[in-house]
N, C-alpha and C positions, 0 to 999 in steps of 0.2 A: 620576823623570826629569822628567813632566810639572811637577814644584813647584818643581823645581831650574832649569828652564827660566823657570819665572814668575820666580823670587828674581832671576837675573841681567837678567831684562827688566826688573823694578822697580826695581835698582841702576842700571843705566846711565839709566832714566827720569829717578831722582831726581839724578846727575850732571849730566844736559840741562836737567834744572830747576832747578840751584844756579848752572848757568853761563848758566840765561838771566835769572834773576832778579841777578846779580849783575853783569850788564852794562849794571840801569836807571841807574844812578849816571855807570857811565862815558861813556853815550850822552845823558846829562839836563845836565851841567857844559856841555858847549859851549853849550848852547842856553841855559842860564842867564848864561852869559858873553856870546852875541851881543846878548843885552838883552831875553829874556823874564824875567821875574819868575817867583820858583820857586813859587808858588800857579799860575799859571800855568799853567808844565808837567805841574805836577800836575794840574792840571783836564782836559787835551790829555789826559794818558794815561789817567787815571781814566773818562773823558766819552768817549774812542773805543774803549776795552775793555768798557765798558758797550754801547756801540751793536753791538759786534760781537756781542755774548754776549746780544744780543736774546730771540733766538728760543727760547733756551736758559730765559731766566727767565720766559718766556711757559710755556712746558713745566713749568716748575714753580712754578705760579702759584699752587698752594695750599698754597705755603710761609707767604704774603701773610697768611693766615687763621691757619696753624696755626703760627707761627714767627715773630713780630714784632718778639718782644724782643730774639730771634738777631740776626734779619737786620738791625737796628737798630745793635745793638753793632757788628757785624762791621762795616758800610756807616761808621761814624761813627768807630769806632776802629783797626779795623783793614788799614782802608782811607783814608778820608780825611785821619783824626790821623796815625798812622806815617806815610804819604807826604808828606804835606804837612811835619812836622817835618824827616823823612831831608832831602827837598829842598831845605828851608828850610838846614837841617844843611852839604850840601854845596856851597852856595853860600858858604860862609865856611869851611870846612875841608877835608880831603883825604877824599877816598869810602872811602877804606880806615878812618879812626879813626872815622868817623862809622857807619859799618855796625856797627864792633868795640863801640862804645859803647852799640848799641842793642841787642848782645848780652850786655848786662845784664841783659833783661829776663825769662829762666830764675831769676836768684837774686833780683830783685825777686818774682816770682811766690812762691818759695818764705816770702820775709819776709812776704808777706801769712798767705800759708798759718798760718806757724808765729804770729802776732804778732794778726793778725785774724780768722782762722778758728780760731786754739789747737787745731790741731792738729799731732804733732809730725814731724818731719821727722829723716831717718837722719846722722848725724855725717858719713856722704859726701856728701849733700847741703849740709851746711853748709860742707865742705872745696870744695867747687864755688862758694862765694857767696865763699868767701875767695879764691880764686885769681881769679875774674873778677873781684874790685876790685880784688886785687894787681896781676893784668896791667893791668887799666887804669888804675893811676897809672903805670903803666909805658909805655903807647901816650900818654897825653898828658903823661911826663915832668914830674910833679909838682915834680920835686927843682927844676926851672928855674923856677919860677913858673906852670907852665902854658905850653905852649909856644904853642898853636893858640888860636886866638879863643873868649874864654868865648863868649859868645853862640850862636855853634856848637855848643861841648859843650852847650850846656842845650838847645836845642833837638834834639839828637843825642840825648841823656838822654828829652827829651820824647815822641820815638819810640818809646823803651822804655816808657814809663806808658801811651802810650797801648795796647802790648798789654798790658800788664797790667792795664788797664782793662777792654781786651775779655776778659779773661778773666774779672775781677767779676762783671761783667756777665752771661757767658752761663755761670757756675758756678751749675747747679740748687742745688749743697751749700751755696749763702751764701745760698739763700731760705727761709727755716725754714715755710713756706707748704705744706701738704699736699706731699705723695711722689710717693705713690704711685699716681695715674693719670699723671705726670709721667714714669716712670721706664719704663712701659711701654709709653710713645707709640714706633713706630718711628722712629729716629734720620732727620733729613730728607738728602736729598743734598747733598754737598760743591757737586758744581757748580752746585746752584740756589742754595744760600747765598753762594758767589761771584758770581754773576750776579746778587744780589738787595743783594749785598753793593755791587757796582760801580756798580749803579745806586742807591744810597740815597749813596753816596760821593758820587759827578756830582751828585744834587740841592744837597750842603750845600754841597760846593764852589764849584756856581754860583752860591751867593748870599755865599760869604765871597771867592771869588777875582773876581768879577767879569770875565768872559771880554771882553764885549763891549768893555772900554777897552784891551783887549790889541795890543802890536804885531804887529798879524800879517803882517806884510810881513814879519819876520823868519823866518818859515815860507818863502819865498821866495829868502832869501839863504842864502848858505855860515855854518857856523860852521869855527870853527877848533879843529882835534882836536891839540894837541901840534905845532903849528904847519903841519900840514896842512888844505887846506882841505876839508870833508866837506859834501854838502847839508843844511840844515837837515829837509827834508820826511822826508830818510833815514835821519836820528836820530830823529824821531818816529816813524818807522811800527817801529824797532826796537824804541824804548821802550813802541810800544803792544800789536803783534804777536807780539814777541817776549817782552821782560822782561815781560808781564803776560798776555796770553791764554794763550802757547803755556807759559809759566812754570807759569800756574795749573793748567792740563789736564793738563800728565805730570806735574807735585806730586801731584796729587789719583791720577792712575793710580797713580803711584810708590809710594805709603802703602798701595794696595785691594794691592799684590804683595810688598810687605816687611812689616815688624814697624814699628808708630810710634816703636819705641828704633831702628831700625836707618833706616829716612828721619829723624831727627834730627840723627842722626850725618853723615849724608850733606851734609842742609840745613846743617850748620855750617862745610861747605866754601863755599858764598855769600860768609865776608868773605874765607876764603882768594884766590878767584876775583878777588873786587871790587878785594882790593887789587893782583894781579897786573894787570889789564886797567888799573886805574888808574896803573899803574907805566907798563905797555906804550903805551897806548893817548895816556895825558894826561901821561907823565913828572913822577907826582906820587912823591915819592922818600919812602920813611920809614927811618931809621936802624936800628941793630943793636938796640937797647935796644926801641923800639918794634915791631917786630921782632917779637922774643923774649917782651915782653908780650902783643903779639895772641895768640900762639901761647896762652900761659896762658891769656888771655880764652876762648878758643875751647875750651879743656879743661873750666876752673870752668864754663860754657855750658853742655859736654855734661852734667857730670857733675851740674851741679842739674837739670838735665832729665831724664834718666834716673834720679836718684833722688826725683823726685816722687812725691808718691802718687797708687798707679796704681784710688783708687776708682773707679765711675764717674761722680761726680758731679764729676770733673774736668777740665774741657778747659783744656787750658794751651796758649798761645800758643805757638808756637816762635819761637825768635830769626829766624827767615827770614819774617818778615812784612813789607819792603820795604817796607818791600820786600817782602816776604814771603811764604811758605808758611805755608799752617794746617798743622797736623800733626794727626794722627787726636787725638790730644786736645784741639785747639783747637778742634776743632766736636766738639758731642755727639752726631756722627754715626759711622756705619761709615768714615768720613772719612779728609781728611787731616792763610805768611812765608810784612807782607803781611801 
């Protein structure tokens, strides 16, 4: 009884955390449209989710010593690359194809596996990497020339590499460097790696976005939401508080009460979410066809994710890295896009 009470507390956790992380998009467009620069916003939300999550990274300050390369990766890829591209991304495209696109990075992950690490990968796995491409020639309607702004898709694309970069990176399996004192170290906490993650983010940022030439009087004025007008200060403190503190806190609980196949699953409702509030919210409209391919993308997503292999020298990124949630395999922790 007592387990079956956790599993539904850790379900609707990871529902609260797919629908908060999947409203940094829709809350981030207006303020890029009032005339912030999308490095910008990124730095605003990066740089005051770090200040809040202070105290948090003091507390696990001997991450700093024992975990550098982690925190490094995460801070640099999965954190400042993904948001910084996503934003860049939704500045020239719609939030909904630009989320879906960066949910490629399941069957990226897996082409490394099978192609750079030669190890092999199950036929459903690779039925997962054919349906997420198929769906998305299908979300940016190939057959027209490409509907949406290249520019967009590749920096939407960029998103994706950059977690599968963070996964390079913090995959013990791709260092052929001694095991085994490696393998026995206790796995560090999610939420100091987030916290440690946020704050190495805000360092690189503030030396590639340059805050200080920012207009900040636009923190001041209204933006325009689907032609209402919303505070500007209102959409930051959503995008800080919500799409990323309170995002990252019930992710991380979400994954310690479910299965990391079963918060995967869950985190893939993120573009469902994204693109619904981008519908509701910005009246960004996407046709039957694109549609119909998200939906695919979102399947091939699950289903290379779920048929990865489950060594443990595997953390693999999930497609909700935001954006995003880590998923218990994205940190080589008891763990949990973004």
């Amino acid at each position: 009884m007592h387990a079956s009470q956790g599993r539904s507390a850790g379900l609707g956790l990871a529902l609260v955390s797919a629908f908060a992380f999947g409203g940094s998009g829709v809350a981030a467009k207006p303020l890029i449209e009032a005339g912030l620069d999308p490095l910008h916003v990124v730095w605003l939300r990066v740089a005051g989710a770090a200040l809040i999550m202070l105290p948090v990274a003091w507390r696990h300050r001997n991450l700093v010593r024992e975990r550098p390369a982690l925190l490094a990766g995460f801070g640099l890829f999965a954190v400042a690359g993904v948001q910084a591209c996503y934003f860049a991304a939704i500045s020239r495209i719609p939030v909904g194809v630009a989320l879906l696109v960066e949910y490629l990075a399941p069957a990226l992950v897996l082409g490394w596996v099978r192609f750079v690490r030669r190890r092999p990968v199950t036929r459903a796995a690779a039925l997962g990497v054919v349906l997420a491409v198929g769906g998305l020639a299908c979300v940016v309607e190939v057959w027209s020339g490409l509907s949406f702004d290249a520019v967009g898709l590749l920096l939407a694309l960029g998103a994706a590499c950059c977690q599968v970069g963070y996964f390079v990176l913090s995959d013990p399996g791709g260092q052929d460097s001694g095991g085994g004192g490696e393998e026995s170290a206790p796995p560090p906490h999610p939420v100091g790696v987030i916290s440690y993650g946020l704050l190495t983010g805000a360092a690189v940022l503030t030396v590639v976005a340059r805050p200080w030439g920012m207009d900040w009087a636009v923190l001041g004025r209204s933006a325009e939401m689907n032609g209402n007008a919303v505070p500007a200060w209102l959409l930051l403190g959503w995008i800080v508080l919500l799409a990323t503190v309170f995002a990252y806190i019930t992710g991380v609980i979400s994954v310690r009460l479910l299965s990391p196949q079963v918060a995967g699953v869950v985190a893939c409702l993120e573009a469902v979410i994204a693109t619904v509030l981008a519908w509701v919210l910005l009246g960004e409209h996407l046709s039957a066809p694109q549609l119909i391919g998200g939906s695919v993308v979102l399947i091939g997503a699950f289903i290379a994710q779920s048929s990865a292999p489950k060594s443990p020298s595997g953390p693999v990124a999930s497609g909700a890295v935001p954006p995003g949630v880590v998923t218990e395999e994205a940190l080589p922790v008891e763990r949990t896009s973004p």
